[in-house]
C-alpha positions in Angstrom: 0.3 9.9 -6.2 -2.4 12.5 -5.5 0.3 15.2 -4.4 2.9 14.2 -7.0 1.2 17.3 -8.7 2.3 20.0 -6.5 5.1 18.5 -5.3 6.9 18.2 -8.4 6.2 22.2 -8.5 8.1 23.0 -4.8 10.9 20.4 -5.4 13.3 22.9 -5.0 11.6 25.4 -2.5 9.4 25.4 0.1 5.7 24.9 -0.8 3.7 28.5 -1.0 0.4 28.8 1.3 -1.8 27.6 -1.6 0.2 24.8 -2.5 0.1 23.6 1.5 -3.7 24.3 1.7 -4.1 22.1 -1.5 -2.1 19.8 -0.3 -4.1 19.7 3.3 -7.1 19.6 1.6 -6.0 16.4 -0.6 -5.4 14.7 2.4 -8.9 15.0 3.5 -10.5 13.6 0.3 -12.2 10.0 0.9 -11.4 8.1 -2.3 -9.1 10.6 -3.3 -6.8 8.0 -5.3 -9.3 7.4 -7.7 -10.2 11.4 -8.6 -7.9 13.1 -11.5 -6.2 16.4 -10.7 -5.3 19.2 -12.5 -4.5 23.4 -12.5 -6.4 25.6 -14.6 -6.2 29.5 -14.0 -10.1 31.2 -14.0 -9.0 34.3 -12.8 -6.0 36.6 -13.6 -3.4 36.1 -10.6 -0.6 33.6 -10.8 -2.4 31.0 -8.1 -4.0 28.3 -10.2 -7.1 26.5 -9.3 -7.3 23.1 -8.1 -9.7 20.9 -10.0 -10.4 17.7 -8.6 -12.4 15.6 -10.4 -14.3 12.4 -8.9 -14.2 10.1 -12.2 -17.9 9.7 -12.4 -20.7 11.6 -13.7 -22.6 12.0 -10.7 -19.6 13.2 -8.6 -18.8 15.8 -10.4 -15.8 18.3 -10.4 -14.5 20.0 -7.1 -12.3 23.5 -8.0 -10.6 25.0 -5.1 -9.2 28.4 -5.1 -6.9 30.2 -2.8 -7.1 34.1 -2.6 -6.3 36.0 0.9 -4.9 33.1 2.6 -8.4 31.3 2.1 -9.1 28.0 0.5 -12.6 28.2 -0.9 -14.1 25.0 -3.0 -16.8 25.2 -5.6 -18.6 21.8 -6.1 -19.8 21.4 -10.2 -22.6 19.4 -10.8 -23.1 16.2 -13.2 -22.0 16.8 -16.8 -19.4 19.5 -17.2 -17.4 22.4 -16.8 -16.0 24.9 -19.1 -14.1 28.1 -18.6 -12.3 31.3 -19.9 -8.9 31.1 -18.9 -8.0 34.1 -16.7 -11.4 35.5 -17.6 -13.0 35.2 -14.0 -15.7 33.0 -16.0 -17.1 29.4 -15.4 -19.3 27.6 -17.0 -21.3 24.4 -15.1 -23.5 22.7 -17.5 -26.0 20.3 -16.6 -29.1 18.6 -16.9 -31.7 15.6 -17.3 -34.2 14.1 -19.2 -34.4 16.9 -21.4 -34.1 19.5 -19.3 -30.5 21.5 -19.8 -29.2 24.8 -18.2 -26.2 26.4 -17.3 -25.2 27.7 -14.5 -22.2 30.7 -14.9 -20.3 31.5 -12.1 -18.3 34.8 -12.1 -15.2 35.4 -9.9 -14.0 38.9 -9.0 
């Protein structure tokens, strides 16, 4: 199920590089059938991010990107993420006990 995602994209064709490295990395995931997927696009080519979310606060959100044939992975923290959509710009807030912040993360 956790590949249905990108497959359903190369049904036709053979997978692109980031679609295999996503799909590599999926493999690897402990406990993967219980994380949501989905593709968002931070920055402004046409290779969307993976975000991999773990279904529980604590876990977090896992974002991989693929840019000159190199997967890199961005672990969130507790509460959330937010983003500009092709606007290199994310958005990790989090927090405890009264104590909130946000960490920005720029991609260029």
């Amino acid at each position: 199920m956790k590949k249905q995602m990108l497959q359903d994209q190369a049904v036709f064709r053979e997978p692109e590089a980031w679609e295999q490295a996503y799909l590599k990395y999926l493999d690897t995931l402990q406990y993967g059938e219980s994380c949501t997927f989905s593709l968002i696009y931070v920055d402004e080519d046409e290779i969307p991010e993976l975000v991999i979310d773990a279904g529980y606060e604590a876990g977090g959100c896992r974002i991989l990107t693929w840019h000159e044939e190199i997967l890199d992975m961005l672990q969130t923290n507790r509460l959330n993420f937010t983003y500009v959509e092709k606007g290199n710009l994310l958005c990790n807030s989090d927090g405890n006990m009264g104590y909130y912040y946000d960490l920005v993360c720029m991609k260029y």
